[in-house]
N, C-alpha and C positions, 0 to 999 in steps of 0.2 A: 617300635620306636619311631620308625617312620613316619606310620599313618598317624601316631598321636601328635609329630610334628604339626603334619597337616590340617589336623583337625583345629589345633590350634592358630594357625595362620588361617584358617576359614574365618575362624571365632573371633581373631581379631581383625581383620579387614572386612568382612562382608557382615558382623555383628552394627558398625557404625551408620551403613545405611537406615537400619530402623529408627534410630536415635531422632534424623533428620523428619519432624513432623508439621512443622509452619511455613510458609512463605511470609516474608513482610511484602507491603506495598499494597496496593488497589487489585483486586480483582477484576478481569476485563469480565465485561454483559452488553450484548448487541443493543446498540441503540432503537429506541424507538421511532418509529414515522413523525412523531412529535416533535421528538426531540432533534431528527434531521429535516423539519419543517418542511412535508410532505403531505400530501393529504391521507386520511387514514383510509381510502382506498386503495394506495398503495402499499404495497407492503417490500420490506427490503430483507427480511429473513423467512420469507416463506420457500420452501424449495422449488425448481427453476418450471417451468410452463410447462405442460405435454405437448406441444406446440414444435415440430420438427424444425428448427431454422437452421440447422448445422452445415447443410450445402444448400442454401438458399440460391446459388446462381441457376442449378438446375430448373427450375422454376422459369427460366427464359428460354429452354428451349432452344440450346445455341449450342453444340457440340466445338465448337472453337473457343467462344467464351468459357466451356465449362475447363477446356484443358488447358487452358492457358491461368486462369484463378488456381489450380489444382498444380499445376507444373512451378509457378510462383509459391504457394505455403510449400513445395518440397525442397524450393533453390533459392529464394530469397535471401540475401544476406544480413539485410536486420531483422530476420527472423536468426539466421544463425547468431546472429551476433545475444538476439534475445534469451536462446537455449545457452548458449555459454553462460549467461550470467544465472540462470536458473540453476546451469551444473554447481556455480561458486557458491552458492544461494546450499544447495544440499549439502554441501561439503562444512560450511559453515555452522550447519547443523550437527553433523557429524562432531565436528572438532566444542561442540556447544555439551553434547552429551557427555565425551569421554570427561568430561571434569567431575560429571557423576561417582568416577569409579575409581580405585587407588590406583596409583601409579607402582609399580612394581619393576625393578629391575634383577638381573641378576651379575652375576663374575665369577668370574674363576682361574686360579694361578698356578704355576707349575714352576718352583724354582730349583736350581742344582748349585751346590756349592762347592767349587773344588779348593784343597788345600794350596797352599802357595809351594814354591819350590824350596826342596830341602827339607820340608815337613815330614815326619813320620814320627813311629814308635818304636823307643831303643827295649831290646828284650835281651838276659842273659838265658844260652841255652845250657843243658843241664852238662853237658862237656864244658863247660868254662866259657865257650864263645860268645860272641855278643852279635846279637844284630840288629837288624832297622827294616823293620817293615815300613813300607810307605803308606801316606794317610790315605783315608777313604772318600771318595766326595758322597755329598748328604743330597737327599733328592727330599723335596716338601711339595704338600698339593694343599690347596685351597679350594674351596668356594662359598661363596656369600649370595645370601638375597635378601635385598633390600625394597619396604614396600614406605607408603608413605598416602596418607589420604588424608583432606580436607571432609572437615565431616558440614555440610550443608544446612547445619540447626536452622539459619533463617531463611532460609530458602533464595539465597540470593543465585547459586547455581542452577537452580528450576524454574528462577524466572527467565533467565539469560537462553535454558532451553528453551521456554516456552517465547521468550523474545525469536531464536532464531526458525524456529518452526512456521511461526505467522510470515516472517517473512522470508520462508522460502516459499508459502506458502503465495504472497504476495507474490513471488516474481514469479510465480506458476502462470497467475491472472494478467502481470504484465505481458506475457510470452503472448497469452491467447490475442491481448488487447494488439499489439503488435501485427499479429497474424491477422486481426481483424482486417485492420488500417491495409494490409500489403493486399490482401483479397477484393476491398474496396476499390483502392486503388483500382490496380490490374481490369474490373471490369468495367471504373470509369470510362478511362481511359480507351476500352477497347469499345465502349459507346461511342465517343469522340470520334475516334476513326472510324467508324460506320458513318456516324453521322457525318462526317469531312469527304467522304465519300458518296452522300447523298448529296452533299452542295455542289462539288464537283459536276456529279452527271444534272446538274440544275443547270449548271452554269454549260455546260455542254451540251444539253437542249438549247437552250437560250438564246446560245449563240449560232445553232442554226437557222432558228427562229429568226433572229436578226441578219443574220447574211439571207435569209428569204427577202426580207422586207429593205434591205439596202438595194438587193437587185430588182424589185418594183419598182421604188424609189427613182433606180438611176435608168430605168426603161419612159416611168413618168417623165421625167426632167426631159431625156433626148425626147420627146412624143409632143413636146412643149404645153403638157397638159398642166405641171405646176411647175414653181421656181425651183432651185438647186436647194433650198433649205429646207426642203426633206430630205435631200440625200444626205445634209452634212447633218441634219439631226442623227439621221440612221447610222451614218456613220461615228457621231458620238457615244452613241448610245450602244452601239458593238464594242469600243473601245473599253468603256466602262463595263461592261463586264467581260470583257477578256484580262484587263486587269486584276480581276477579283479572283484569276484561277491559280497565279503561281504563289496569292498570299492563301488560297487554300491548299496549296501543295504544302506550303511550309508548314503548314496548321497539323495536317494529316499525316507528315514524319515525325513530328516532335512527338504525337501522339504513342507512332506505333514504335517508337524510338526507345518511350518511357515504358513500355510493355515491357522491350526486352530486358531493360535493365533492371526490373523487377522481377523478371526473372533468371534474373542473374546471367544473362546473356551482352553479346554484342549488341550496339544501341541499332544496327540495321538485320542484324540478325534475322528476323521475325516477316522484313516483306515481302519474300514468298511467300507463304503462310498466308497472308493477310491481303496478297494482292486481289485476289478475287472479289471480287463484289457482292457483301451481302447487306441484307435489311439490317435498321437499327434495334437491336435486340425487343421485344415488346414481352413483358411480363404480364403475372396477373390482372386483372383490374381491381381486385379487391385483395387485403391482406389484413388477416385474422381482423374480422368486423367485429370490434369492438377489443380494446388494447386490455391484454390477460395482467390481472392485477399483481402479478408479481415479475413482470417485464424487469422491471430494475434487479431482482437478483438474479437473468440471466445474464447481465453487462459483466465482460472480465473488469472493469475499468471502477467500475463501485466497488468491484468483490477486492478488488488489491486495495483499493483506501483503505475498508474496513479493515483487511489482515495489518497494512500499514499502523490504523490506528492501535491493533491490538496488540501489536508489539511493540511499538512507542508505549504502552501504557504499561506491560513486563518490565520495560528496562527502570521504569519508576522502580520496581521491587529487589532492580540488580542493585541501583544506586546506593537505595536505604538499607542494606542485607549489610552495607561500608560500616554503617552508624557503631553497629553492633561487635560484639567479641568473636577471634575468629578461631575455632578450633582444631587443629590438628594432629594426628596419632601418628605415628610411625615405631616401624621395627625391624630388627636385622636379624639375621639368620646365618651363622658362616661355621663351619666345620674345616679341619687341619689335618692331617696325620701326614707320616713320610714315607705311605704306599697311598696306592691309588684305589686296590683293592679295601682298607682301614679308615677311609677319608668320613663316613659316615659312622663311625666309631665315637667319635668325640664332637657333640654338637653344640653349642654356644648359642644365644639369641639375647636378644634385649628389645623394650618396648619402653616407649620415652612419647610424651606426650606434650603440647604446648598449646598456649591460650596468649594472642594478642589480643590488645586493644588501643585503639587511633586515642591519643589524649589531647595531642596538639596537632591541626595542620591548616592552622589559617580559615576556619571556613570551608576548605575546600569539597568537603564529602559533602556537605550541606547544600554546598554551593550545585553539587551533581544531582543532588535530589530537585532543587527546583528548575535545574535547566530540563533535566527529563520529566519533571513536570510539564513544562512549557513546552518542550515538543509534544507533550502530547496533547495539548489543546491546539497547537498547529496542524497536528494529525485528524482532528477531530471535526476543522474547521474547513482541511482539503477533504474528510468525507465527506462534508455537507456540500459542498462544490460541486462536490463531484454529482451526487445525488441530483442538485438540481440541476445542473447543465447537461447531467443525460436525462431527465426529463422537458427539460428546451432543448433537446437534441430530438426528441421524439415530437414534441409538439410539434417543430418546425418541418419534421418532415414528412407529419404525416400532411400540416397545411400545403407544404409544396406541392406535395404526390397530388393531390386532390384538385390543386390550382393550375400543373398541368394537362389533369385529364380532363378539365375544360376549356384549356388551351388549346388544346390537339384536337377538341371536337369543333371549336368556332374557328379556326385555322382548316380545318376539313371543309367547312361550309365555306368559306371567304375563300380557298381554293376552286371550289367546284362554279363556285359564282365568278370569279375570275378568268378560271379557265372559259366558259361561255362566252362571256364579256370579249375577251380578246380576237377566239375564233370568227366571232360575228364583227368585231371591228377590223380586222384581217380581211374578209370577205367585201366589207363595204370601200375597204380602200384598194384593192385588186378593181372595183368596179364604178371607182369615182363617185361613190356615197358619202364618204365622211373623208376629212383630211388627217392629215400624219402625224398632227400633235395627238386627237383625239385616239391613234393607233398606239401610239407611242405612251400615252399614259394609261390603257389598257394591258399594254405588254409589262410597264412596268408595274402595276397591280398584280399580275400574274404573277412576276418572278418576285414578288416581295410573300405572297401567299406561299408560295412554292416553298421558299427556303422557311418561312415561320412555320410552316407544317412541318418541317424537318426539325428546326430546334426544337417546339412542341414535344416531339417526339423524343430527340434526346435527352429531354428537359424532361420527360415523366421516366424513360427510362431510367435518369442518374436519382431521380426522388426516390421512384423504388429501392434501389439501389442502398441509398442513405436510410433510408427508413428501414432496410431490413438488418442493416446497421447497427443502427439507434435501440433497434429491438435485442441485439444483442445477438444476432444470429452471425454462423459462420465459425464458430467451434461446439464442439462436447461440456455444452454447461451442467450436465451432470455430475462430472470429475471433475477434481483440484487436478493441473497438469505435474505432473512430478520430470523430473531430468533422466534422460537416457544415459546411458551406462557412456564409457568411455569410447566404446567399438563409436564405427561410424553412422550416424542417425537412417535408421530403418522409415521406410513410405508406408504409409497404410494406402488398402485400395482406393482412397479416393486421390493419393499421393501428399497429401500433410504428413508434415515430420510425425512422427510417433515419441512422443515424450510419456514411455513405460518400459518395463524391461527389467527382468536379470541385473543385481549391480546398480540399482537406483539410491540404495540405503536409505529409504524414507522412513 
């Protein structure tokens, strides 16, 4: 009796999922390079490059740089704030499926009823007497189960899955785009202060250089070999860049300020760490010669438009699923008796089924079909955006990187020529050869060389930088990211959150 209950409750809740065999609405298909006016060298659905860019800082050669990019993807807080939305993102899935499946509850009752006072049973006994037994109180058990499903004929509940899978899958790619930006960040940044640091000991050369040539200067004057206006040029000319060191003090905290804070630290936290003096990071000279024609499907940032668009274009098939009749089955199940041991003795069921249909409501479902319509050509419109602005993202920085590394090479040569230039104008006026303006614009050719060699240099640094960016490097483009369990976000060895695990529910 039991199991043929069962069999029956299978047959009728788990019989209606086969029923459900259509989706209404558009079926999403990856757009073409044409159709995201691309050229068709590019390709935006080919799988991602063999091309390693996932820890592209290493690449520099900077054991500081590499741990402080790596300590920032593990503490960053708009990365945590990004994993958060990617957990709501899974859960929304979660809650998207269970409408797949019948809703099932159960109950169960136990009631006692006692007689009121005074109550009983009058009985004569067989001597004549009479008596009165007192009444009994009555014990009753129930239980019920109640099931109840939506049966999905037009598939408007499998596109609403299929809506929220894209975009969890979407803010998987938002997470990584995220994590880009804070990695970016983090090594700009930590360019900056190297290079604020090379200005610095410019300017601290410089200025010994000039306290040399003020004390020639004011030995000339007393020797009454020239007038006082070389001393007071010399002494302008000290001033002006001793000036220039506490607006590069300020330049070089804000810097290593914004380090910390990206990595989720105090904004001073980090200048021990940094105080020491190193080179401005220098990468390779060349990076993958000749751009791999499927660069754009490594970008997290195209990969989430497209999920974007292809769940705006699901929710087309939730809206229209309205149009149509909506079916649902339901049945109860409940048995009685007044033992506990008896309760499945006597068992009851009923199965009742219903059919709406919308006849009147203003337009309104109609009205939901064309607005998700129209998002999704809004969707359709941020992928093509997005498409081209990261390839002007890359064009631009491959032209930078390139327009640096001729920067840094004609700044190398206007250096070395400078440098000569001054030494020999130094020697001629130590020895009354040339006069002090002629020193004094030699000196300043030098210290203009000097620091253009330095920005040069942080200038091909931050191109690289962007460029390995733009390429899409600095996560796992092989994997869609999925959301970590509830526990507390585990480090991989290179110290990036690890968005996988136990408890994901993908």
């Amino acid at each position: 009796m039991h199991e043929t209950m069962m069999n029956r409750a299978r047959l009728l809740f788990l019989g209606p999922l086969m029923l459900s065999a259509c989706s209404v609405g558009p079926d999403y298909h990856p757009k073409s390079a044409a159709q995201l006016g691309v050229p068709d060298s590019w390709s935006v659905t080919a799988p991602p490059s063999a091309e390693n860019l996932t820890r592209w800082w290493q690449k520099f050669d900077d054991p500081v740089l590499g741990q402080l990019v790596e300590q920032a993807a593990a503490a960053n807080l708009d990365i945590a704030q990004a994993v958060a939305r990617l957990r709501q993102a899974r859960e929304s899935l979660v809650i998207s499926r269970a409408d797949l499946f019948p809703t099932i509850s159960g109950s169960g009752s136990y009631n006692r009823t006692e007689p009121l006072r005074g109550g009983g049973t009058t009985i004569t006994q067989s001597n004549g007497t009479v008596a009165i037994l007192p009444a009994q109180g009555r014990d009753s058990f129930a239980l019920g189960l109640d099931a109840s499903y939506q049966l999905d004929i037009f598939g408007g509940v499998r596109r609403s899955v299929e809506s929220a899978r894209a975009q969890y899958a979407a803010s998987g790619f938002d997470y990584a785009t995220t994590l880009l930006s804070v990695e970016s960040e983090v090594a700009r940044n930590y360019v900056l202060a190297r290079a604020y640091q090379a200005q610095l000991a410019n300017a601290r050369d410089s200025l010994t250089i000039q306290d040399d040539n003020l004390e020639i200067a004011g030995f000339r004057v007393q020797a009454g070999l020239v007038s006082s206006l070389d001393q007071e040029q010399a002494r302008a000319t000290r001033a002006q860049t001793a000036a220039n060191v506490p607006q590069i003090e300020q330049q070089y905290n804000a810097a290593v300020s914004r380090i910390g804070v990206l990595t989720a630290q105090a904004p001073g936290a980090l200048k021990p760490m940094l105080a020491a003096t190193r080179p401005i990071p220098k990468g390779p000279e060349a990076v993958a010669a000749g751009i791999p024609a499927d660069v754009l499907r490594q970008r997290p940032d195209v990969r989430a438009a497209e999920r974007n668009l292809a769940a705006a274009t699901a929710q087309i098939g939730v809206a229209k699923a309205q149009l149509f009749p909506a079916l649902s089955i339901g049945g109860s199940i409940s048995a009685n008796s007044t033992t506990i041991g008896g309760i499945f003795d006597t068992i009851s069921g009923g199965l009742f089924g219903n059919v709406a249909q919308a006849i009147f409501n203003a337009g309104r479902v109609s009205a939901q079909v064309r607005s998700n319509r129209a998002a999704t050509d809004a969707a359709f419109a941020a992928y093509k955006s997005t498409v081209l602005t990261a390839m002007e993202d890359i064009e631009n920085s491959i032209v930078a990187f390139q327009t640096a590394q001729e920067r840094e090479r004609q700044f190398a040569i206007a250096f070395d020529a400078s440098n000569a230039a001054a030494i020999l104008a130094r020697s001629q006026y130590r020895t009354g050869l040339t006069d002090f303006t002629t020193l004094n614009t030699q000196e300043a050719a030098l210290v203009s060389a000097r620091n253009g060699l330095v920005q040069a240099r942080s200038d091909k640094a931050t191109a690289l930088i962007a460029l390995y960016v733009a390429l899409g490097g600095g996560w796992d483009s092989t994997v869609t990211p999925i959301a970590p369990p509830r526990t507390p976000a585990r480090t991989t060895a290179s110290g990036s959150t690890k968005l996988s695990g136990p408890g994901s529910n993908d």
